[in-house]
C-alpha positions as CSV (number, residue, x, y, z in Angstrom):
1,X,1.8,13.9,-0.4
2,X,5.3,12.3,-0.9
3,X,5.5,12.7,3.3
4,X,2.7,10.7,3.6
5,X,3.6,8.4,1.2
6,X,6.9,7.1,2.4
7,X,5.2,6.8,5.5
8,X,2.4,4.4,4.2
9,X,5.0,2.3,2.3
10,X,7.1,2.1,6.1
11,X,4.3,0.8,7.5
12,X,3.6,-1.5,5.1
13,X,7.0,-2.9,4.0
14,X,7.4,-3.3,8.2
15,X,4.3,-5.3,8.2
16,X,4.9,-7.7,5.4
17,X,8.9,-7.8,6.4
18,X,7.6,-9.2,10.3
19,X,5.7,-11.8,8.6
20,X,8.4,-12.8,6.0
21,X,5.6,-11.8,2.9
22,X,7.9,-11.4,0.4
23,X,6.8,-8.8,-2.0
24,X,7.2,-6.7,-5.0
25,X,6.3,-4.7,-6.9
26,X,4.9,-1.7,-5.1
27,X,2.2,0.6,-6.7
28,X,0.1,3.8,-6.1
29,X,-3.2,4.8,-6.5
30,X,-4.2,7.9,-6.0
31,X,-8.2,8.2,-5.6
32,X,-7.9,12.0,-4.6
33,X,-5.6,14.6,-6.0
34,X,-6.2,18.3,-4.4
35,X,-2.9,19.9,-3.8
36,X,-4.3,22.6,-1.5
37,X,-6.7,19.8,0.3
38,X,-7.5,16.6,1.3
39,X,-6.0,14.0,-0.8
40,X,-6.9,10.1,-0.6
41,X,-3.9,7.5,-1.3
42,X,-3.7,4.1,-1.9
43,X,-0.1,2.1,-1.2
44,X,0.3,-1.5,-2.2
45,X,2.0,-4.2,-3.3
46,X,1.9,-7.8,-4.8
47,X,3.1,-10.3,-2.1
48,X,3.9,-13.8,-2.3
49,X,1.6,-14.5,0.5
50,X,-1.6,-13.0,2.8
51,X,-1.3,-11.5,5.3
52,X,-4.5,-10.3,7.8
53,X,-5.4,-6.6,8.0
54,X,-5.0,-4.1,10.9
55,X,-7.5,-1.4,9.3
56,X,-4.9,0.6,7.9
57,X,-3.3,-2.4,6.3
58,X,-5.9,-4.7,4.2
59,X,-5.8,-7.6,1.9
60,X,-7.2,-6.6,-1.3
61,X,-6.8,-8.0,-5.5
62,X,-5.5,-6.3,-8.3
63,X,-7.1,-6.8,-11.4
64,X,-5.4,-9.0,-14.0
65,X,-4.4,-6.7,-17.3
66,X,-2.6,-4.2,-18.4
């Protein structure tokens, strides 16, 4: 999970970083937890700016709250 992870936060970070998005801070969600199968996770961030999806990467909103 932590593999994949870092890997989703690369890509990410990379993609904001090209189009000078700042951002922070980065959060996980984790819609799926089965440590012997198929496990569904969520990377993000709150950035300064949009930026347009790709299908991996997509512009979403976070709640307001707690």
């Amino acid at each position: 999970m932590f593999a994949v992870r870092d890997e989703l936060m690369e890509e990410l970070y990379s993609r904001l970083d090209v189009r000078d998005a700042g951002f922070d801070p980065t959060f996980f969600r984790l819609h799926v937890v089965d440590m012997v199968g198929v496990m569904d996770v969520e990377v993000g961030v709150v950035a300064e700016k949009s930026v347009e999806g790709n299908g991996r990467v997509s512009l979403g909103t976070l709640s307001a709250g707690r």
